[in-house]
C-alpha positions as a Markdown table, in Angstrom:
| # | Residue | x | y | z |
|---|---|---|---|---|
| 1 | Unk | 0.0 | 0.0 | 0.0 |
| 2 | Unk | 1.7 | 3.2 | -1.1 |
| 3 | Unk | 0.9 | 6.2 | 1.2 |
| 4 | Unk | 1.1 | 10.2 | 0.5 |
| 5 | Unk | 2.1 | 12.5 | 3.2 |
| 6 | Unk | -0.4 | 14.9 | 4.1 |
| 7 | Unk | 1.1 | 16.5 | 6.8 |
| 8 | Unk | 4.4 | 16.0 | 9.2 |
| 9 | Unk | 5.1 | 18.6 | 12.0 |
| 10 | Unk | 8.8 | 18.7 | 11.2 |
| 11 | Unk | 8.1 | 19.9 | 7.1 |
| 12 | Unk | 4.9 | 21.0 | 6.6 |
| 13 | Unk | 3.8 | 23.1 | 9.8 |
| 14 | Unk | 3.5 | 26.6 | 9.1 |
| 15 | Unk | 1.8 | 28.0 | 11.9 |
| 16 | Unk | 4.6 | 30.0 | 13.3 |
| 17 | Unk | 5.5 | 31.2 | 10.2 |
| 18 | Unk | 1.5 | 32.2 | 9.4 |
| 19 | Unk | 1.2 | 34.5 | 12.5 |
| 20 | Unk | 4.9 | 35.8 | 12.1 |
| 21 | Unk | 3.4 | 37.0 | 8.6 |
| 22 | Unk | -0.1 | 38.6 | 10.3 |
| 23 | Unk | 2.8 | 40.4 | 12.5 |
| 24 | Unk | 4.5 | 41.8 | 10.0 |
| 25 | Unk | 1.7 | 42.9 | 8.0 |
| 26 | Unk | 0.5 | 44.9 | 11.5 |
| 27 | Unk | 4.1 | 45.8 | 11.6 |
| 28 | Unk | 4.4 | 48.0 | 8.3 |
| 29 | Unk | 1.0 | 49.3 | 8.7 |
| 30 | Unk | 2.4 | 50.8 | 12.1 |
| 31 | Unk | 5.5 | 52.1 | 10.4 |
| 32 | Unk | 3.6 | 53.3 | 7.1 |
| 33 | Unk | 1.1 | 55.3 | 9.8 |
| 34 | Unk | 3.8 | 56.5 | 11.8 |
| 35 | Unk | 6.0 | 58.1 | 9.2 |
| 36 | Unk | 2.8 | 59.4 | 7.7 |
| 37 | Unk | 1.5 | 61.0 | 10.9 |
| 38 | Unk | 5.1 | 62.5 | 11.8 |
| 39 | Unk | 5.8 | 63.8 | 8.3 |
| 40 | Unk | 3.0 | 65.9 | 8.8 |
| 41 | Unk | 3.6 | 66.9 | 12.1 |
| 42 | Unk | 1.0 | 65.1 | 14.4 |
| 43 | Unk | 1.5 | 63.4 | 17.0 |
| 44 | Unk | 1.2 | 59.6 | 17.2 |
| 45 | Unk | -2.1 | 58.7 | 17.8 |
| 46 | Unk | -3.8 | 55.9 | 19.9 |
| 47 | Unk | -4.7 | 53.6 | 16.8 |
| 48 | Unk | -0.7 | 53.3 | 15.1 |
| 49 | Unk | 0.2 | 52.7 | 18.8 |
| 50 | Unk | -2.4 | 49.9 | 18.9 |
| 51 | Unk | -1.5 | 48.6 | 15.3 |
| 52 | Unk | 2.3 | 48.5 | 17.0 |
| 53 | Unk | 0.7 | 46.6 | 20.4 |
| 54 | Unk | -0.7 | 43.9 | 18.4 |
| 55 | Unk | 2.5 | 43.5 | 16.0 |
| 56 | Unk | 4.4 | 42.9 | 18.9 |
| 57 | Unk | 1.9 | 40.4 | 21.1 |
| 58 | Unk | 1.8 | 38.5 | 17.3 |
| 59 | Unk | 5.8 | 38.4 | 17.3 |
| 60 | Unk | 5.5 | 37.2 | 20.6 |
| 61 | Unk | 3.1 | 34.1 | 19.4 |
| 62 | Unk | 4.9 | 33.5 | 16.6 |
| 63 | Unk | 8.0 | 32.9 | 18.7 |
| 64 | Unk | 6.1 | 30.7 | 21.2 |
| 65 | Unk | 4.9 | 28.4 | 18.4 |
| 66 | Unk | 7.9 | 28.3 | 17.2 |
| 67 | Unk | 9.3 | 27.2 | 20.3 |
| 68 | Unk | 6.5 | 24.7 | 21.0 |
| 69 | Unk | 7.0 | 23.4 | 17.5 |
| 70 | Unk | 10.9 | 22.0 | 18.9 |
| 71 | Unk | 10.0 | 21.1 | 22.3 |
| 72 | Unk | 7.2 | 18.8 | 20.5 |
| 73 | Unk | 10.3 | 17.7 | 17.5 |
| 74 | Unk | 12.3 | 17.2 | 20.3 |
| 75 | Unk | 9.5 | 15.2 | 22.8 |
| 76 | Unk | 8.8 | 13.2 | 19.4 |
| 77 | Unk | 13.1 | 11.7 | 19.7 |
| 78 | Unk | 11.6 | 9.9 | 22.5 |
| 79 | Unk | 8.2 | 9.5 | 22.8 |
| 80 | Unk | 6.5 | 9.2 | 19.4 |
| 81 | Unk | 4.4 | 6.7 | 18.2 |
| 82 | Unk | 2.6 | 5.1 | 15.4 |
| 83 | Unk | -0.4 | 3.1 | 14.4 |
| 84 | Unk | -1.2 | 2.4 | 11.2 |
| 85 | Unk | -5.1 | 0.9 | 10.2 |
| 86 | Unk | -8.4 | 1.8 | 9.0 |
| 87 | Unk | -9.9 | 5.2 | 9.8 |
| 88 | Unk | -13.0 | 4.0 | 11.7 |
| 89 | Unk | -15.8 | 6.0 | 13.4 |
| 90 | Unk | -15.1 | 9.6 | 11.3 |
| 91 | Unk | -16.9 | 12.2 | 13.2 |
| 92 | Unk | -17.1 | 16.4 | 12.8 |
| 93 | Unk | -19.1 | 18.3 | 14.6 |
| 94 | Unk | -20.0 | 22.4 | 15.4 |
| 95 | Unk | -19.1 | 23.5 | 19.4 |
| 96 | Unk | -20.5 | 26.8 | 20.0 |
| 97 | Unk | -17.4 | 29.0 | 21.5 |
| 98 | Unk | -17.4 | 30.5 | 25.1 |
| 99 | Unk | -18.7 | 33.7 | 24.9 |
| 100 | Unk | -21.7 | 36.0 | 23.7 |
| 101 | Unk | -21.3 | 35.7 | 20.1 |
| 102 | Unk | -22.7 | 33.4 | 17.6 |
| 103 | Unk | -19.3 | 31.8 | 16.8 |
| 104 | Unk | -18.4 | 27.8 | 16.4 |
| 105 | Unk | -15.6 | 25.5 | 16.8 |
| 106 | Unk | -15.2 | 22.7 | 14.0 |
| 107 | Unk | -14.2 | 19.7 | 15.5 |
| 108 | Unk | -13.3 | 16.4 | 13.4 |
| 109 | Unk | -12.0 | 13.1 | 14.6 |
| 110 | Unk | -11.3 | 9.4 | 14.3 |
| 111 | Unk | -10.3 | 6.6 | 15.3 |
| 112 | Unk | -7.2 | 3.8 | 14.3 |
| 113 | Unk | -7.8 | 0.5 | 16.4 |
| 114 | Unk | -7.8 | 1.7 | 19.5 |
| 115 | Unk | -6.8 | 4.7 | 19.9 |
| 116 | Unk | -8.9 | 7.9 | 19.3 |
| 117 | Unk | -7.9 | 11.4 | 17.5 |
| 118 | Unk | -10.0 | 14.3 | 17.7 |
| 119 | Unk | -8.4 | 18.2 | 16.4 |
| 120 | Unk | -9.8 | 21.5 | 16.0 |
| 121 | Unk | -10.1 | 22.2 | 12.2 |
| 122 | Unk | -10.6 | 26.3 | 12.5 |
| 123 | Unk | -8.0 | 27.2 | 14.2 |
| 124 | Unk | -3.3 | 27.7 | 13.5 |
| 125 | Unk | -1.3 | 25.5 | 15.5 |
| 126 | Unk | 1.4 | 22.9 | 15.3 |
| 127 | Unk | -0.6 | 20.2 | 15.7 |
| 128 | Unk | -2.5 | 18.4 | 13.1 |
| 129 | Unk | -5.6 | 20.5 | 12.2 |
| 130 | Unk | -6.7 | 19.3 | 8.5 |
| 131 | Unk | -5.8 | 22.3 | 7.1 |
| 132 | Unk | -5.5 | 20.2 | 4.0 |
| 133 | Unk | -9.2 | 19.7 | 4.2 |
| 134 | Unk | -8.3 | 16.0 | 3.5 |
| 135 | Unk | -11.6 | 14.2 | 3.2 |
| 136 | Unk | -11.5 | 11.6 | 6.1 |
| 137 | Unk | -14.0 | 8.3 | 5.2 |
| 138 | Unk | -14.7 | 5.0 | 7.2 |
| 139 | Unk | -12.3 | 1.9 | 5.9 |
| 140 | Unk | -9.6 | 4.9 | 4.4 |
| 141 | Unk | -5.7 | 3.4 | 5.4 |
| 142 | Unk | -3.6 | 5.7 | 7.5 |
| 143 | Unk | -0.6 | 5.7 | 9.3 |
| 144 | Unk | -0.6 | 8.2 | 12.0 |
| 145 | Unk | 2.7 | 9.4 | 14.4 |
| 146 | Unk | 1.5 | 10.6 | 17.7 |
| 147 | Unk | 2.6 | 12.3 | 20.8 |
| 148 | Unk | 0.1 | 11.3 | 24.3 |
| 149 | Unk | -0.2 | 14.4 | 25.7 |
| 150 | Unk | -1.7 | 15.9 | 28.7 |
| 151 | Unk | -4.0 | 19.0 | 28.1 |
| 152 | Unk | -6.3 | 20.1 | 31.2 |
| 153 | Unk | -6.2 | 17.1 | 32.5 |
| 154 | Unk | -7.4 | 14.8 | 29.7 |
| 155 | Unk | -5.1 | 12.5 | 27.7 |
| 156 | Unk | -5.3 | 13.1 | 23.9 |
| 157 | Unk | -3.7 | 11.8 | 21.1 |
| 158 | Unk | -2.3 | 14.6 | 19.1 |
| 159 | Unk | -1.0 | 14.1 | 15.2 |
| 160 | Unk | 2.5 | 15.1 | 14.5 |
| 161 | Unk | 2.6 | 12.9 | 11.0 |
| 162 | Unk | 0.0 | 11.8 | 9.0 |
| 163 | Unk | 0.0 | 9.7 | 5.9 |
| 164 | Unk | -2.7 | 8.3 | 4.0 |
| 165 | Unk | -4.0 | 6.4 | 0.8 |
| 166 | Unk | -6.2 | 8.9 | -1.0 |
| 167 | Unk | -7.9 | 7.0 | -3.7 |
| 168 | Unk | -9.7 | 10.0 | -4.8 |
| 169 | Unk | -8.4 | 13.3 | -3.9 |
């Protein structure tokens, strides 16, 4: 059975790089509003000094994920592992989010003999996500790399490799 990598932390995670690029953007639009302002005089005002707050909180993400990206490379020396099977039990569904608003989680999972995989498709992190928007079925082959990790006090399996056999793409 031949397999096609669909995603491997280690090559294909770009979620660090993603929010340093949001940064930047909110970086030269401080700059650019800056110069502007100060060409013609005017003081800074409250909104470029904003634009410059959230550039630098976003730097400061980028370089967290970027460190959590090679403490997870480095946990995955020792502590990876693999199954490899039939996707069984394929699941998605809505969560609404914490707050006032009328906004929803996507959540997708599945399961490979025994062990179960759930991930939160909306949102930028290191782990697996299905950015890909690789269409998951009953009876598809897999071969998943996993770290067991401990998040609020719940063990989940989260994907750091994933390869499957995608019959029709």
């Amino acid at each position: 059975m031949k397999y096609q990598l669909i995603f491997d932390l280690a090559t294909t995670s770009k979620a660090p790089i993603g929010v340093l690029y949001v940064s930047a953007v909110f970086g030269a639009l401080t700059l650019v509003s800056g110069l502007f302002m100060k060409l013609r005089g005017n003081p800074i005002a409250f909104p470029v000094k904003f634009l410059a707050f959230v550039a630098v909180i976003l730097l400061l993400l980028s370089g967290l994920m970027q460190y959590e990206r090679h403490w997870i490379l480095e946990k995955s020396k020792t502590e990876l592992k693999t199954i490899e099977g039939i996707v069984m039990a394929h699941w998605r569904n809505r969560v609404k989010r914490a707050g006032n608003g009328n906004s929803y989680s996507q959540w997708e999972g599945f399961s490979v003999g025994d062990k179960q995989f759930m991930y939160c498709t909306d949102t930028t992190q290191n782990y697996f996500s299905n950015s890909q928007r690789l269409k998951f079925h009953d009876g598809m082959p897999v071969k998943v790399s996993y770290l067991e990790v401990t998040t609020e006090g719940k063990l989940r399996n989260e994907i750091t490799r994933l390869e499957a056999v995608v019959l029709f793409p």
